[in-house]
C-alpha positions in Angstrom: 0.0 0.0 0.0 1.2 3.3 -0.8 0.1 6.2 1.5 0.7 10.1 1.1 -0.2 12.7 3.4 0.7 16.5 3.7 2.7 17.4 7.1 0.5 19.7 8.9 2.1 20.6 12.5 4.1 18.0 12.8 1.3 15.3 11.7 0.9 13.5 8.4 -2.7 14.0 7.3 -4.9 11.0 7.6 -2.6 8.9 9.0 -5.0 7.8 11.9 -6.5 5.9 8.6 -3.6 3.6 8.5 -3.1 2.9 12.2 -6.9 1.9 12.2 -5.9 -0.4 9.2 -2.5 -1.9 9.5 -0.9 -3.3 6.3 2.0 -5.6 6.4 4.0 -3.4 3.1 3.3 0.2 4.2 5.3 2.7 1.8 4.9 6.5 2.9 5.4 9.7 1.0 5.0 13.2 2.7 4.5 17.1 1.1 5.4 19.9 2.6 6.9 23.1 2.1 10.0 22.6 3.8 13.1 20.7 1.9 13.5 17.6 2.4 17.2 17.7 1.6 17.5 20.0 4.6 15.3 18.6 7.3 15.4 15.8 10.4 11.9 13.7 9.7 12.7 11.4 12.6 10.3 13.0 15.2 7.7 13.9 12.9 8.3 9.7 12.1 8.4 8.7 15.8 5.1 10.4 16.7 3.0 9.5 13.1 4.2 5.5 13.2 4.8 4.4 16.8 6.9 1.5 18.1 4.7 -1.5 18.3 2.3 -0.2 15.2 2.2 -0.1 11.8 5.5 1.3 10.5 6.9 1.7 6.7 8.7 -0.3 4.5 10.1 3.3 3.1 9.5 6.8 3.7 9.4 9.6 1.0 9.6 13.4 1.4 8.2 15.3 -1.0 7.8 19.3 -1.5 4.9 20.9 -2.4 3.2 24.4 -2.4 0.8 26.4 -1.0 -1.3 29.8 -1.7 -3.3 31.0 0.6 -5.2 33.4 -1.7 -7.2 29.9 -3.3 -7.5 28.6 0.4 -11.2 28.5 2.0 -12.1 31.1 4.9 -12.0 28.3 7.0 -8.5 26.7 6.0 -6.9 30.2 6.3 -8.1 30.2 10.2 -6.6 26.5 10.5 -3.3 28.0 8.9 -3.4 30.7 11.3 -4.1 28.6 14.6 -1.2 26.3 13.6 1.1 29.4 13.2 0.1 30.8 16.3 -0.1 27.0 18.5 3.3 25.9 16.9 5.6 28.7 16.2 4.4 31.7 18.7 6.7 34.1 19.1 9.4 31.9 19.2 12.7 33.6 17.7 13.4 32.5 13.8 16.2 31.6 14.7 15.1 28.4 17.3 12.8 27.4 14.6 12.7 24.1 12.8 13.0 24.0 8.8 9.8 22.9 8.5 8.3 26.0 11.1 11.0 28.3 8.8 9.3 27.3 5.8 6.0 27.4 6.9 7.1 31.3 8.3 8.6 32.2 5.4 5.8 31.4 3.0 2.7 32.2 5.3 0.2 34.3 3.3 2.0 34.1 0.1 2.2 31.4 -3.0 4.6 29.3 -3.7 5.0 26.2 -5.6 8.3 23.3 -4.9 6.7 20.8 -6.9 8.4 19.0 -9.8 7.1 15.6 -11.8 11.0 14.3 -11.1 10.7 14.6 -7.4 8.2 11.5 -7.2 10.7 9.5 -9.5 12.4 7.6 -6.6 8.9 6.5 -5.0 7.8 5.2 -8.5 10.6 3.3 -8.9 10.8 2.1 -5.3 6.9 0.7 -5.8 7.8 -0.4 -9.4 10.9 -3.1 -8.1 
């Protein structure tokens, strides 16, 4: 089974699904706006798939996009509350990639996304 959710305060999106239906070859992929290259998945991992439950075969970041002019009324206020709950008034500078790039592109449009990035999962599934 392969699984993708969007990272959304440190959760992947519907992932409750899989815990409620465990599969014995789980492969994962994530989307968010910070790069992957540049950021420590492993507690976003640990809390999403805990010991003793389902976990992945593999795990794949991806990057995404985001612009909060197309977003619903009601998704903007969600956007804002996790801002707010996870990032504060914490200094930029003790932030995590992921809070960074969630900072950086709050209330603007931007767009990571690239048909070679999902290459390795394709070929991962494919073998």
């Amino acid at each position: 089974m392969v699984y993708g959710g969007s990272l959304y305060a440190g959760g992947i999106l519907g992932v409750k699904l899989i815990a409620k239906n465990p599969c014995k070859k789980l492969v994962v992929f994530t989307v968010g706006l910070a790069d992957p290259q540049n950021t420590d998945y492993t507690r976003i991992l640990k809390k999403n798939f805990p010991p003793g439950g389902t976990q992945p075969l593999k795990v794949f970041h991806l990057r995404g996009g985001i612009d909060y002019k197309n977003l619903s009324i009601v998704h903007r206020g969600m956007m804002a509350m996790v801002k707010k709950m996870s990032i504060g008034k914490r200094p930029y500078e003790e932030l995590s990639d992921e809070e960074r790039a969630f900072t950086d592109t709050y209330g603007g449009k931007v767009d990571f996304t690239g048909r070679l990035s999902i290459g390795p999962l394709v070929e991962y599934v494919a073998t």
